[in-house]
C-alpha positions in Angstrom: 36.7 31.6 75.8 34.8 29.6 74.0 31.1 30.0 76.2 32.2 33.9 76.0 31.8 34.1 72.0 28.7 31.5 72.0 27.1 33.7 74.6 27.6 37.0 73.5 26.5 36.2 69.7 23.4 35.2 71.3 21.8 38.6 72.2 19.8 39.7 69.1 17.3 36.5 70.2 15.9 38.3 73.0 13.4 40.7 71.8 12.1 37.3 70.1 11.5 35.6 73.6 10.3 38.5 75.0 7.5 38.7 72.2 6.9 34.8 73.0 7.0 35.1 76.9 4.1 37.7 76.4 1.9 35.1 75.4 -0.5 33.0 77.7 0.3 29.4 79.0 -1.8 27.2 77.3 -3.5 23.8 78.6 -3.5 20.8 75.8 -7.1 22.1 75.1 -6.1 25.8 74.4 -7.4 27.4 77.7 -5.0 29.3 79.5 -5.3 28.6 83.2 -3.9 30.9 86.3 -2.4 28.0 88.4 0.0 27.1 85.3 0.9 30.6 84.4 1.3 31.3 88.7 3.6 28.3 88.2 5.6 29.6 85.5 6.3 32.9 86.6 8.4 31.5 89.2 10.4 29.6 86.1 10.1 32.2 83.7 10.1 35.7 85.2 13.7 36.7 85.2 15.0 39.5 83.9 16.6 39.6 80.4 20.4 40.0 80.0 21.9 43.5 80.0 23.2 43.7 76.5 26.4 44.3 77.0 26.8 40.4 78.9 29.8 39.0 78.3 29.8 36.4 81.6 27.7 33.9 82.3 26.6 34.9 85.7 25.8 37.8 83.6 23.6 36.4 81.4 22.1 34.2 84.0 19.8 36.6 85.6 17.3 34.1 87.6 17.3 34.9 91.4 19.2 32.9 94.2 15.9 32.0 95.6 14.3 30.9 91.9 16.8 28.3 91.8 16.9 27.1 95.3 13.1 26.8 95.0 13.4 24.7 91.0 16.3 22.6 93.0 14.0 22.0 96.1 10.7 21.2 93.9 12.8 18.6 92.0 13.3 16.8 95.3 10.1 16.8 96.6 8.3 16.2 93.0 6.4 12.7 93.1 3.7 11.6 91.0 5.9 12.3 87.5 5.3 11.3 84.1 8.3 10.1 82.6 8.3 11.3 78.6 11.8 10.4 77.9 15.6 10.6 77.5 16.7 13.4 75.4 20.0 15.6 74.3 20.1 18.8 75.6 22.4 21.7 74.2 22.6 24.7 75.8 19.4 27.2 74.3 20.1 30.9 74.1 21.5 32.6 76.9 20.0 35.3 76.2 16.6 33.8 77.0 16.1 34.1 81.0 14.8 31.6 82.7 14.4 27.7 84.2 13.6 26.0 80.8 13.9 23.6 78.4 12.4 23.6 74.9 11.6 19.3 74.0 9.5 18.0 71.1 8.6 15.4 74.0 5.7 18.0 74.7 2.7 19.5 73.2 2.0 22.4 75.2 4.1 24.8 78.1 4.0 22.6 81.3 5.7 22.1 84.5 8.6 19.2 84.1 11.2 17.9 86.1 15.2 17.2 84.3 16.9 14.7 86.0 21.2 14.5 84.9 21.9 10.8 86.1 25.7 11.3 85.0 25.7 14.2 88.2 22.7 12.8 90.2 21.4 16.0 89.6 17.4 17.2 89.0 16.0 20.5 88.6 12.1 22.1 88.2 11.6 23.9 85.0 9.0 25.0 82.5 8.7 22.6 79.2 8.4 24.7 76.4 7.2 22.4 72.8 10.0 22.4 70.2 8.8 22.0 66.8 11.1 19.0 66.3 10.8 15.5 65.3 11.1 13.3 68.9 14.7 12.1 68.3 16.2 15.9 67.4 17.0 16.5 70.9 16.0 20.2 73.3 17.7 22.7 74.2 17.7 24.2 77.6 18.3 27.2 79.4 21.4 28.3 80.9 20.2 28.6 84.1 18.8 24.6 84.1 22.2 24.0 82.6 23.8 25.1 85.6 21.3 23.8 88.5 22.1 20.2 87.1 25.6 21.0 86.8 26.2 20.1 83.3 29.7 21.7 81.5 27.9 24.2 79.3 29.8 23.1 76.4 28.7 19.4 76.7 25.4 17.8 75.8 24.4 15.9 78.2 21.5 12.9 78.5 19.0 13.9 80.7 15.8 12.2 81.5 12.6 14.5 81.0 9.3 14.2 83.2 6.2 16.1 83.1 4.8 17.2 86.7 1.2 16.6 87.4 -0.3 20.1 87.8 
């Protein structure tokens, strides 16, 4: 009952991310490149919430495939930088997606999450939070689920970034 109340309060952020997600992937030296935006489509590009979600299947709206493919890539990724252990509570559910929003970055990029406690990893985007290093990240509800974290918890995960 609980995730029903924080989840449906959360719908009047969308036209917000929706103004943000129109903006270009940036490299650390402000050029947008293709490859990274290519790459974040297949994190990113999921439809927003109908408005009237009250589920969270509902509000997750990423595809079956999108998260078999950020669940696969997490298996195979190799070559990670490892930028820390954070907090993560659950972001906006009404912000579609494979994210996770970490003032352990500087600029959008391709990580990997990794949920010891479950043995869990997923692929996402990391999105720069405007946060002193120790305030924790939020993440999307469709990460949330991938590393099977209770959505009501906030769990330690470890956070890499993905050489690109």
């Amino acid at each position: 009952m609980i995730s029903t109340v924080v989840l449906s309060g959360c719908a009047d952020v969308r036209d917000a991310f929706q103004n943000m997600r129109g903006k270009s992937t940036q490299s650390a030296d402000g050029e947008g490149t293709a490859e990274v935006q290519a790459e974040s489509a297949i994190l990113t590009d999921a439809p927003p919430p109908p408005s009237n979600a009250n589920s969270v299947e509902e509000f997750d709206t990423t595809t079956a495939s999108a998260r078999a493919e950020a669940v696969a890539e997490a298996e195979k990724s190799s070559g990670a930088k490892y930028l820390g252990n954070t907090i993560a509570s659950l972001g906006p559910p009404s912000e579609p997606g494979i994210w996770m929003k970490t003032p352990l970055v500087k600029s959008m990029t391709k990580g990997r999450v990794d949920y010891p406690a479950k043995g869990t990893s997923v692929v996402l985007e990391l999105v720069p939070l405007d946060a002193s290093t120790g305030a924790g990240s939020q993440i999307s509800l469709a990460a949330m689920r991938l590393i099977e974290a209770d959505l009501t918890s906030l769990p330690e995960v470890k956070v890499y970034q993905l050489r690109e």
